[in-house]
C-alpha positions in Angstrom: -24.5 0.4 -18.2 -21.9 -2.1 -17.6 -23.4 -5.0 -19.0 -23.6 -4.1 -22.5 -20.0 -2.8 -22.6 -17.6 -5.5 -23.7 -14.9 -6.3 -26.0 -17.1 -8.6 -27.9 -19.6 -5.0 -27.9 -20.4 -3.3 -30.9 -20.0 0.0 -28.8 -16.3 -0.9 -28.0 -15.6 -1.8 -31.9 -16.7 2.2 -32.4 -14.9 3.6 -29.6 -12.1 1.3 -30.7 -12.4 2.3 -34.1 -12.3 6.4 -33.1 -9.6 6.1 -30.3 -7.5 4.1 -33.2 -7.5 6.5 -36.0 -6.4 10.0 -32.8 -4.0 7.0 -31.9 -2.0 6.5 -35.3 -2.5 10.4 -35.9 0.0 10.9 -33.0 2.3 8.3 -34.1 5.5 10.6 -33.8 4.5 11.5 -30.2 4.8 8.7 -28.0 4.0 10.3 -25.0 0.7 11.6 -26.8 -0.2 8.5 -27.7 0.8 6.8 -24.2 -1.7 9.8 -22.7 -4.5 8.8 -25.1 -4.2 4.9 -24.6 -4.1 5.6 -21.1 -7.2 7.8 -20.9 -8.9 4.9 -23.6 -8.1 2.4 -21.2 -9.9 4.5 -18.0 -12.7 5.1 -20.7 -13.0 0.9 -20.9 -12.8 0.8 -17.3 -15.3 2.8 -16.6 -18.0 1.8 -19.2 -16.9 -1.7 -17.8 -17.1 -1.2 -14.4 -18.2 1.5 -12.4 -16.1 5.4 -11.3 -14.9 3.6 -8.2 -12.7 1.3 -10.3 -11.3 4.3 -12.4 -10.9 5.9 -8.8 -8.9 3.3 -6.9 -6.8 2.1 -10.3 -5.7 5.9 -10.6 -4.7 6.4 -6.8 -3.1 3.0 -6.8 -1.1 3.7 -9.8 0.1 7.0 -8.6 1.0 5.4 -5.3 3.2 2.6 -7.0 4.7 5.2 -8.6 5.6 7.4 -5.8 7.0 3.5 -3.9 9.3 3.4 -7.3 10.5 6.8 -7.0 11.2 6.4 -3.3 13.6 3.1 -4.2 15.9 5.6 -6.1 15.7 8.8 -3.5 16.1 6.4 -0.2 17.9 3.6 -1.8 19.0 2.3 1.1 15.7 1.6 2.5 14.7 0.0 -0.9 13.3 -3.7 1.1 11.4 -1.5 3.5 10.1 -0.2 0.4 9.1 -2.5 -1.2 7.8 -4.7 1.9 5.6 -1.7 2.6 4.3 -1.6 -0.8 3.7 -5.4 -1.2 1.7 -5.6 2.4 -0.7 -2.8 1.3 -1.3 -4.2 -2.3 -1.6 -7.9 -0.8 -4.0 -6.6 1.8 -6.0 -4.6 -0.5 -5.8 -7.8 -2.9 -7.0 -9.4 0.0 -9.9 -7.3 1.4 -11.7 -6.8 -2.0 -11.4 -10.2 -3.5 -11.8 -12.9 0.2 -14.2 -10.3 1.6 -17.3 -12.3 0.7 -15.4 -15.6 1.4 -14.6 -14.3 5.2 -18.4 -12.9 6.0 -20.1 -16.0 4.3 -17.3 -18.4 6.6 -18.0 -15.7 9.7 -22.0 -15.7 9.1 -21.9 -19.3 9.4 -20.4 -19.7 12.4 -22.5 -17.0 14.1 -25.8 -18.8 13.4 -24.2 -21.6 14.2 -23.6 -20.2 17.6 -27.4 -18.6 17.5 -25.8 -15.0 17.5 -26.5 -12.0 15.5 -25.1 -11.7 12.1 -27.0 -8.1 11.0 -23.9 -6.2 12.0 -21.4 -8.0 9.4 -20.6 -5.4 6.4 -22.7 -5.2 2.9 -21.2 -6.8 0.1 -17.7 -5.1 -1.8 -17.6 -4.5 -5.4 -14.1 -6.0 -6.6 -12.7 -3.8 -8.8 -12.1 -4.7 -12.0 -8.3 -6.0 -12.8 -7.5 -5.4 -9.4 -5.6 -9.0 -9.4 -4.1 -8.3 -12.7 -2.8 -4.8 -11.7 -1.7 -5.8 -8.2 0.3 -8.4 -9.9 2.0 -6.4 -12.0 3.1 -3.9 -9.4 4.5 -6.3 -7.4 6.6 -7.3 -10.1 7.2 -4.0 -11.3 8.7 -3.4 -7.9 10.7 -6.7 -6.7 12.2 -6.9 -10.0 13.7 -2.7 -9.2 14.9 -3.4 -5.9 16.6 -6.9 -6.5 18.7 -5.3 -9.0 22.6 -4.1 -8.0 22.2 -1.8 -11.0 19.0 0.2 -10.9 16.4 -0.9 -13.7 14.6 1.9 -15.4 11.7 3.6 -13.3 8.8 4.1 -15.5 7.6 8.0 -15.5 4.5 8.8 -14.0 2.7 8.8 -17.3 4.0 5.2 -18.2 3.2 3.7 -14.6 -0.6 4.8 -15.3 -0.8 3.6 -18.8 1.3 0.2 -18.0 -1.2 -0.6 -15.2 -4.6 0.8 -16.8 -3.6 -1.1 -20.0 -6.8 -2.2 -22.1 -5.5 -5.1 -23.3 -4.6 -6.5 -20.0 -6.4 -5.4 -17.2 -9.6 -7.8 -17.5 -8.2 -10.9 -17.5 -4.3 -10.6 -18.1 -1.8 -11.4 -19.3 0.2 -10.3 -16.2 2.5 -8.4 -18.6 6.0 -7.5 -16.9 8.2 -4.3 -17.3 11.5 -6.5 -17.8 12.6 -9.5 -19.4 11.6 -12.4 -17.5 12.4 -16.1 -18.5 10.0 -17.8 -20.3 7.3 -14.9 -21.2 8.0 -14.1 -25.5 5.8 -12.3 -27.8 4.2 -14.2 -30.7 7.4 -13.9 -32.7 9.7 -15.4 -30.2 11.1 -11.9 -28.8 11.0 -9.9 -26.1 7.6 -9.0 -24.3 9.0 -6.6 -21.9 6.6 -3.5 -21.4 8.9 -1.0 -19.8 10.9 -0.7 -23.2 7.6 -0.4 -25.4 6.2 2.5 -23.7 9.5 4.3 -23.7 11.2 3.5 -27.2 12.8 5.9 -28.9 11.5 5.0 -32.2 8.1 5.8 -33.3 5.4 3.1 -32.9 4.8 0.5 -35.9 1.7 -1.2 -36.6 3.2 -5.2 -35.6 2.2 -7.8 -38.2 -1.4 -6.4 -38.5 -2.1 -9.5 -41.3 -1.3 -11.8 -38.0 -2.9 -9.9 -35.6 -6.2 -9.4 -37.7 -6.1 -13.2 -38.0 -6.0 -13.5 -33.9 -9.0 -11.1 -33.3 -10.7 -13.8 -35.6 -9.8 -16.7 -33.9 -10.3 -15.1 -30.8 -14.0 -14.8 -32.4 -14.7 -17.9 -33.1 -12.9 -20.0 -30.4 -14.9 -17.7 -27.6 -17.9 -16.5 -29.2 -18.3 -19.3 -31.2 -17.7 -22.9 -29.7 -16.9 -21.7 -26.3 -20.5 -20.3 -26.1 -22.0 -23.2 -27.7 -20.0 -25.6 -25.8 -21.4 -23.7 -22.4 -25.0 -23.3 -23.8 -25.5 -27.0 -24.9 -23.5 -28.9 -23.0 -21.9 -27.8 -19.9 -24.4 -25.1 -18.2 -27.3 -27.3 -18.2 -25.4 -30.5 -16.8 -23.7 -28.4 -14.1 -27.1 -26.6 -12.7 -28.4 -29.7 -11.9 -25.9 -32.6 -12.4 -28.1 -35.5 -10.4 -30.8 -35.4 -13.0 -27.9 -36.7 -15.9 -26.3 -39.9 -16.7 -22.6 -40.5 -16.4 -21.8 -40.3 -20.0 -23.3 -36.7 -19.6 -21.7 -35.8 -16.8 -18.3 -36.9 -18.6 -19.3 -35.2 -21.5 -20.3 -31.9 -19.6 -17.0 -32.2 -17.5 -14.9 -32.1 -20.7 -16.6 -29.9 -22.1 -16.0 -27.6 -19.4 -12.7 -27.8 -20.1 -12.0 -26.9 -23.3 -14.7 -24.4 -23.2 -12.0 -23.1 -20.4 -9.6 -23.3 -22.6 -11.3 -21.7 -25.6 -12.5 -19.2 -23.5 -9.2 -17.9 -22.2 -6.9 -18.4 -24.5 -9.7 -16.7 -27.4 -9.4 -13.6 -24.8 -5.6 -13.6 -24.8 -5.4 -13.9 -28.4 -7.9 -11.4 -29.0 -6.0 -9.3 -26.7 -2.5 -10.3 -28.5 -4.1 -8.8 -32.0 -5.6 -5.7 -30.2 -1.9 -5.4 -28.9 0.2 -5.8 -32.4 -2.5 -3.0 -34.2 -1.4 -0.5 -31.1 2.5 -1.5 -32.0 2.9 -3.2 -28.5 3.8 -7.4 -28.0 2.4 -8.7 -25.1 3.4 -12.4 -23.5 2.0 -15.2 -25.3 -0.4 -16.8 -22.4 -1.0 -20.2 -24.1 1.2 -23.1 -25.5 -1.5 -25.7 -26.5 -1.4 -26.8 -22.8 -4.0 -29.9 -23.9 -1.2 -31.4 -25.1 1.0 -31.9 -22.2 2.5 -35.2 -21.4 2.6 -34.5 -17.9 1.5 -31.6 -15.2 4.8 -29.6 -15.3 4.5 -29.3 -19.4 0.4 -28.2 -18.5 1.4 -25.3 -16.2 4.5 -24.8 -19.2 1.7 -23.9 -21.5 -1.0 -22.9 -19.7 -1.6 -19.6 -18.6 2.1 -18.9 -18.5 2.1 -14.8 -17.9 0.7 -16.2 -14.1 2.9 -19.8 -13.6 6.5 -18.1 -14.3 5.1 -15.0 -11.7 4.1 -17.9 -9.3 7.7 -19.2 -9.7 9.4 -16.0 -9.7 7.8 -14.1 -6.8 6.6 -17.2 -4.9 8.3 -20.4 -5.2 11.6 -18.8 -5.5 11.2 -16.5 -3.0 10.0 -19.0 -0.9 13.5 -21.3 -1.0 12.7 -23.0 -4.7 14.8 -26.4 -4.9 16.8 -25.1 -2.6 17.2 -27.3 0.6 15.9 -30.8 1.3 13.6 -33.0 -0.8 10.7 -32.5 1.7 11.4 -28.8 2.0 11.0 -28.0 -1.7 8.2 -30.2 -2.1 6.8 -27.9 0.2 7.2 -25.0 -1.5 5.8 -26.1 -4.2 2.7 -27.3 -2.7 2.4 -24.0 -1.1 2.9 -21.9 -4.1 0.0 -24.0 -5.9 -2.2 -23.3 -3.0 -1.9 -20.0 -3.1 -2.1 -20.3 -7.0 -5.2 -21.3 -6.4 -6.3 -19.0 -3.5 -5.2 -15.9 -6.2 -7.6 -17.8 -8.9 -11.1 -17.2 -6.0 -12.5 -17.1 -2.5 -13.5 -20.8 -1.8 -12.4 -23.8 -0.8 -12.6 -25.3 -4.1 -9.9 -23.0 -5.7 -8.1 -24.1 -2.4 -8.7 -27.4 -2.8 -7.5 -27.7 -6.8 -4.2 -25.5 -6.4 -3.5 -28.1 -3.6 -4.4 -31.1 -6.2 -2.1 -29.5 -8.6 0.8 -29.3 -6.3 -0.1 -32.7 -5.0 0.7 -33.8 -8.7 3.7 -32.0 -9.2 4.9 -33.5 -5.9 4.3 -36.8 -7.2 5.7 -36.2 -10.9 9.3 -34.9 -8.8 9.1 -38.1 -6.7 8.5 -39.9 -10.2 11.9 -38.1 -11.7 14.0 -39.1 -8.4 12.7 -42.7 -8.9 13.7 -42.7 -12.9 17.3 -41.1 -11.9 17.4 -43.7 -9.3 17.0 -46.5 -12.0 19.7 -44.4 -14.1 17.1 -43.0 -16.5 18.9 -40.3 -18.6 16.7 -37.4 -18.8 14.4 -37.9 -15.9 12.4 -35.0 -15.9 10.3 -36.7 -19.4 10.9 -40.5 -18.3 7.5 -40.8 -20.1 7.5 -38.8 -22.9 11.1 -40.4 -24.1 9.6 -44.0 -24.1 8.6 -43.0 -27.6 5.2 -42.3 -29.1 3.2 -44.5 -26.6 4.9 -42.6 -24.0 3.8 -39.1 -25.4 0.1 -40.6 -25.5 -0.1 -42.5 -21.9 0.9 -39.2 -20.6 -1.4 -37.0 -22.6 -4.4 -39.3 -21.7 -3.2 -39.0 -18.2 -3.0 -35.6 -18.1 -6.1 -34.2 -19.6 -7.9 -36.5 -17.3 -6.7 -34.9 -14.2 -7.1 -31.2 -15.1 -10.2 -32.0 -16.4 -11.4 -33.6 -13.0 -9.4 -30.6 -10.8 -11.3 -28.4 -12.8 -14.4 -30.0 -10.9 -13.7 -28.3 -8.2 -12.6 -24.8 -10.0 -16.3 -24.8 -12.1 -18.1 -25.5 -8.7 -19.4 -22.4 -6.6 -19.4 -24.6 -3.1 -17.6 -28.5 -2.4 -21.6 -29.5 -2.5 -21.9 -28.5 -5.4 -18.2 -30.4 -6.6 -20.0 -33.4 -4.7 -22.8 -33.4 -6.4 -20.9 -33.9 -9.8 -18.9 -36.5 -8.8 -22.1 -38.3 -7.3 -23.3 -38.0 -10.8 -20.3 -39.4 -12.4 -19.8 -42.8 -10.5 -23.3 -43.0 -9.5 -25.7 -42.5 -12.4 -24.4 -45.0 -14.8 -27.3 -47.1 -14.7 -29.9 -45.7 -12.8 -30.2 -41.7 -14.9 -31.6 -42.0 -18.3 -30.2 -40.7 -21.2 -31.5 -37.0 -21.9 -29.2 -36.1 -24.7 -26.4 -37.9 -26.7 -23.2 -37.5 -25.1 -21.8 -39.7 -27.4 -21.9 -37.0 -30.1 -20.1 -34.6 -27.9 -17.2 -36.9 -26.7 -16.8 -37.7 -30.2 -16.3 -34.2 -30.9 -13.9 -33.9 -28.7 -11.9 -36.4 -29.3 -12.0 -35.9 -33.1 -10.9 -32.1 -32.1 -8.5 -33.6 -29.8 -6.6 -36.0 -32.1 -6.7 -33.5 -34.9 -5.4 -30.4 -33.0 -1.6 -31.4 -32.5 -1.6 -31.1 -36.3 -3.3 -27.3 -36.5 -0.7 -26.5 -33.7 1.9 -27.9 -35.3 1.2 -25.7 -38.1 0.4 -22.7 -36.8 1.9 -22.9 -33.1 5.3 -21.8 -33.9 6.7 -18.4 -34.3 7.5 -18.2 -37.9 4.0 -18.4 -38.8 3.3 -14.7 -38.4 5.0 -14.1 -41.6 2.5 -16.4 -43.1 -0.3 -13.8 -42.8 0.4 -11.0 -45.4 -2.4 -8.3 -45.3 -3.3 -7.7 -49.1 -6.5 -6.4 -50.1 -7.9 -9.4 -51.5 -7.4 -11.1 -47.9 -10.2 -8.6 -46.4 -12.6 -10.6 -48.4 -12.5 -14.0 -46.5 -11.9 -12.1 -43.1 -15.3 -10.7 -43.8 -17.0 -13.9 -44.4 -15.4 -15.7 -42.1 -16.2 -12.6 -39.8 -20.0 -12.6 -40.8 -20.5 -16.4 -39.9 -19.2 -16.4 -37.0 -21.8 -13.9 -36.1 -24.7 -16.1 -37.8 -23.1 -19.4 -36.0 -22.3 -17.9 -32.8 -25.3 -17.7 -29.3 -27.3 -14.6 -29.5 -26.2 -12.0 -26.6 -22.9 -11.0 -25.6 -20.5 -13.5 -23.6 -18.3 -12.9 -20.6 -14.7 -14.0 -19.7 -14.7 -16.3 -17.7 -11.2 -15.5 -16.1 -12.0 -11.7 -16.1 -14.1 -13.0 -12.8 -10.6 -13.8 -11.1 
């Protein structure tokens, strides 16, 4: 049953189609219409997942609910509150998603020991958008109690549809309830949820010629080349990557990449459109984040809905660039660690949260250095030595995401080992099976040309470049139609909606 329900299902496309139509009907009843998205959104979760997902999300939602209204009735006991609140959804975070980690680690050591292992636990069933959710609350939460002048508590009715939210409880974006730096919609403007689900004015379909277009984009950069990408390129290297030559390897680890990339943001985007046809603006996730010069610019652009909550309820919490050098380096290493712990259970999400903040700690030694030698703007030494500068640092860059991400495709450090075996090792002695040649020519042709596509439809203004007439329904069809011809037969997953 929960196979064959997806976004990219034709069963969702009716349901979505039905629930749309009662949905605009209501449109001068918000609170109708925030009841019907919010019993849509239980409806997805359910033919998604399972009752025990619709279960837990609805007794966690009234439960953040009841913390919130608690922060105004007791507000002097608002950090016990909230402490309270973010213990039980970090342990519940914590039991659901490292459970398997913990019994695999605990198993191990057991037979290791020759002892019994039959009494560990069965298996949990993470519920689905529990990370997303639990994110969300947290925020929803710290962001009420830091405030000397109370924020707006969202009513019972808005705190389940904000949480159960179709459009981001798979796989993000980790909307907020208030403003928070750095998170816009795709016109530039505020993304704050808390003021959507309780304006005053009735709801407005937003740029519905724009968000049509990123429902097709979404299409064919997920459906499309993300699935062909995966099923002729990276899946077969990455089963068994001893039995390929380097080039292929290479090929297959770039190719993971931007399938990554294509993947997630095509979900976002897709999600984005869904968004604008309900009237709502959700955070734009991705800023072409192959394009960064160096590794703070990457984590700029990519997946930005998660890096600014990393920085607003980790790293600054945790001291920020306050204190010494060595002391803020360390809290940046740590909040990439635990970037990276939030991303899985396994050492190699461990490992490449800790090779990110190993970077960043070097880039910030790098900036010191260039301030040292009385560079002017330190922070893009690189970038500001003109256009060879913007290019040393792209190459640079891609290359090391692209090799972190090693260790994020790999389901055990054997299995990371085993690719980079592959890589340095198989030069000479593998045969050629394919022609990786054609595929890293591919992407570098889609690499070179891509600043330009951005550059034109990357900024804000563009929205008002997509009128919806109806002669423009005729090329969204046929674009629509071969993208279905072109695309793998089945129906993909997301890949982040497994985080």
């Amino acid at each position: 049953m929960t196979l064959m329900f997806s976004f990219l299902s034709i069963e969702f496309a009716i349901c979505f189609i039905v629930f749309y139509i009662a949905y605009w009907l209501c449109q001068r009843h918000i609170h109708l219409q925030n009841a019907l998205l919010m019993l849509f959104s239980y409806l997805c979760i359910y033919l998604m997942s399972n009752m025990y997902a619709v279960g837990l999300l609805l007794i966690y939602s009234l439960s953040i609910y009841a913390a919130s209204y608690a922060l105004d009735r007791f507000h002097k006991y608002k950090t016990w509150i909230v402490r309270l609140a973010v213990i039980v959804t970090l342990l519940q975070l914590s039991v659901f998603k490292y459970f398997d980690f913990f019994k695999t680690q605990t198993d191990q050591v057991l037979h290791a020991l020759h002892a019994d292992s039959a009494w560990l636990w069965s298996d949990l069933i993470m519920p689905l958008g529990l990370s997303y959710y639990s994110f969300q609350s947290i925020s929803y939460l710290v962001d009420r109690a830091k405030q000397n002048i109370p924020l707006p508590r969202l009513s019972c009715l808005q705190a389940c549809t904000y949480f159960s939210l179709l459009f981001t409880i798979t796989a993000g974006p980790i909307a907020r309830v208030y403003e928070a730096k750095g998170l816009t919609a795709v016109d530039g403007e505020s993304s704050a949820m808390g003021r959507q689900l309780n304006s005053i004015h009735p709801r407005q379909v937003v740029y519905p010629g724009f968000a049509l277009f990123l429902i097709l984009l979404a299409l064919i950069k997920k459906w499309w080349i993300a699935s062909w990408i995966a099923t002729q390129w990276v899946n077969p290297v990455f089963q068994n990557p001893l039995q390929y030559q380097s080039f292929e390897v290479l090929a297959a680890i770039y190719g993971y990449t931007l399938q990554l990339f294509l993947d997630f943001s095509g979900y976002s985007e897709l999600m984005l459109g869904f968004a604008l046809l309900l009237g709502f603006k959700l955070p734009v996730n991705f800023r072409a984040p192959l394009l960064a010069y160096n590794i703070r610019d990457f984590w700029d652009r990519w997946h930005i809905s998660l890096s600014t909550w990393i920085r607003d309820y980790i790293y600054i919490p945790l001291g920020g660039s306050r204190g010494s050098l060595a002391r803020t380096q360390a809290h940046l290493l740590l909040a990439m660690v635990l970037s990276g712990i939030w991303h899985g259970a396994g050492w190699g999400f461990v490992i490449w949260g800790a090779l990110h903040g190993f970077a960043l700690i070097l880039l910030n030694l790098t900036d010191l250095l260039a301030h040292r030698l009385g560079v002017k703007d330190r922070r893009n030494a690189l970038a500001n030595t003109g256009r060879l500068g913007h290019v040393i640092g792209r190459v640079v860059t891609v290359h090391f995401v692209c090799l972190a991400f090693i260790f994020f495709q790999a389901k055990t450090l054997t299995d990371a080992n085993e690719i980079f075996q592959a890589l340095a090792f198989n030069m000479f002695d593998v045969p050629l099976t394919t022609n990786p040649f054609y595929m890293l020519s591919l992407l570098l042709l889609a690499w070179i040309i891509y600043p330009f596509i951005y550059q034109r439809l990357g900024q804000p203004n563009v929205i008002y470049s997509f009128k919806l007439t109806p002669r423009s329904f005729v090329p969204l069809f046929i674009v629509f139609v071969v993208v279905l011809i072109c695309s793998p037969s089945g129906i993909p997953g997301f890949i982040y909606a497994n985080f």
